[in-house]
N, C-alpha and C positions, 0 to 999 in steps of 0.2 A: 221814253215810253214806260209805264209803271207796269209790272210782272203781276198779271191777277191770279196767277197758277200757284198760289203758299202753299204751301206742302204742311201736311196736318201734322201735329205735335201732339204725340201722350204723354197726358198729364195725370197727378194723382193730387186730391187735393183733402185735406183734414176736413172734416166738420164739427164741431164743439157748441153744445147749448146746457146752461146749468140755472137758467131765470126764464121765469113763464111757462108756457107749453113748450118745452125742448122737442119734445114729437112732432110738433106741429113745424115751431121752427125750421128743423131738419129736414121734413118734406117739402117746406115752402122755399128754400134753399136748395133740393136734388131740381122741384120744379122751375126753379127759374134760372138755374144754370143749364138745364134741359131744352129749354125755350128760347134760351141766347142763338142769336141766329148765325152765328162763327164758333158756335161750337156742340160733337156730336158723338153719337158711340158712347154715352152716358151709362157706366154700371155701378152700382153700387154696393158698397157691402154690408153685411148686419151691424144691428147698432148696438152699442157698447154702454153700457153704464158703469161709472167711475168716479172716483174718489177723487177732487181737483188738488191739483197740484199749484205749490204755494201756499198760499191764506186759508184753513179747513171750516174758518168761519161762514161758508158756503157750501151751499149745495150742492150734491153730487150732478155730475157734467152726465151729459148724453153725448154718444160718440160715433164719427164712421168714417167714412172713406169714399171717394165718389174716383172714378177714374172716367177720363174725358178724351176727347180725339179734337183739338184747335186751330186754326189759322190766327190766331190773336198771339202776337208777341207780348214776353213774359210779362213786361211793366201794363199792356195793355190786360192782359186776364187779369191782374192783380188790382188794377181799376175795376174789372166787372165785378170779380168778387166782394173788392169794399161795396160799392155799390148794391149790394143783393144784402151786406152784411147792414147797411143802414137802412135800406128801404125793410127789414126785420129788426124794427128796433134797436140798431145796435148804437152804443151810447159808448164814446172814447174818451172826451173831453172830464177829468175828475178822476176817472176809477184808475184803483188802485191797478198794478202789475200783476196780471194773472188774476184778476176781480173777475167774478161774477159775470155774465153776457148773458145778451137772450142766443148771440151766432157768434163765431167767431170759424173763418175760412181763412187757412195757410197753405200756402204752397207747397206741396213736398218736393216736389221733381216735374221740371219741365225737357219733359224727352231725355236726352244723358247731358243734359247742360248741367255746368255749373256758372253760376251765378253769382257773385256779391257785388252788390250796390248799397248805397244809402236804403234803397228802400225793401230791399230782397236778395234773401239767402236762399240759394237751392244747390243743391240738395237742403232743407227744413236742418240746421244744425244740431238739434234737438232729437231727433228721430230715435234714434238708440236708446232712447233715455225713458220713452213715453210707451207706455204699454196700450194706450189708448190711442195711440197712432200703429202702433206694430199690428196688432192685433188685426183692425179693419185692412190695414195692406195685405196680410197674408191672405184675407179673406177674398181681398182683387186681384192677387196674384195667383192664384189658382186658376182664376176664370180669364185671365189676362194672357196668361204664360209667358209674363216678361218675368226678365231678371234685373230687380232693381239692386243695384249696389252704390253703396255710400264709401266713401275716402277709395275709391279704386277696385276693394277687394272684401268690404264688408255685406253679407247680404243681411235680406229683413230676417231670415228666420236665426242669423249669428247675433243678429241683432235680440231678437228673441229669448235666446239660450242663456244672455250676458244679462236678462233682466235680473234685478237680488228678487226674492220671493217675496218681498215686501210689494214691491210694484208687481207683480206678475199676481200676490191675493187682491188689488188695488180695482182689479176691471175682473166684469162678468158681463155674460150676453143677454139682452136686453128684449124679452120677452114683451111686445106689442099688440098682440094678439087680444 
């Protein structure tokens, strides 16, 4: 007998657009992970404008944070979001590492799993590093009132405090209005 009863999972997941309308993109990305019909409790945080990291031969990323409530096990969300990242242009096959996107969606954290496979890291290995990720989590985590902590004992805003001032002048908020 198969158990229809999944017990929902909070998730937090990056958003990233530095080609095309990144606004647009952004929006068309909260709306159709909004519309997935396995996943709900959709908030989002303000959006970030930033200096990409890597190659500076591109243009500045547009950034945020969506926090989610799912029935969709990890590898299966990480299919919907490729999915929503190709059905918005997104083009893998050529570009360079850290090139240019119109979307690009990473998992940060699915519930307090951790995670490593071939195809997925969570906790996001990265997180402490990226001021364009910290920034929108603290923004969900206000309105969330979770405690996300990375290797055990680190949280987002230690994460924060350990950015150099190079990445912490790197991102400012992103005025759409």
């Amino acid at each position: 007998m198969v158990n229809h009863s999944i017990k929902n999972v909070r998730c937090y997941i990056a958003l990233g657009s530095n080609m095309g309308d990144s606004f647009s993109y952004l929006q068309k990305a909260i709306s159709d992970l909004t519309s997935h019909p396995d996943i709900s409790g959709l908030i989002s945080s303000r959006f970030y404008k930033s200096k990409p990291h890597g190659p500076q031969d591109q243009p500045d990323y547009l950034n945020a944070a969506v926090f989610i409530e799912t029935t969709l096990g990890s590898e299966s969300l990480l299919d919907a979001m490729q999915n929503i990242e190709n059905d918005n242009d997104r083009v893998r096959e050529g570009v360079k590492r850290w090139g240019a996107r119109t979307l690009d969606l990473d998992l940060l954290f699915y519930g307090d799993q951790e995670i490593n496979t071939k195809r997925l890291s969570v906790p996001h290995p990265r997180i402490c590093e990226r001021s364009f990720v910290l920034y929108p989590l603290q923004d969900l985590i206000k309105k969330t009132k979770d405690d996300l902590v990375i290797n055990k004992s680190t949280t987002i805003l230690d994460c924060i405090n350990n950015l150099s001032n190079t990445e912490k002048n790197n991102i400012m908020e992103f005025d759409h209005a």
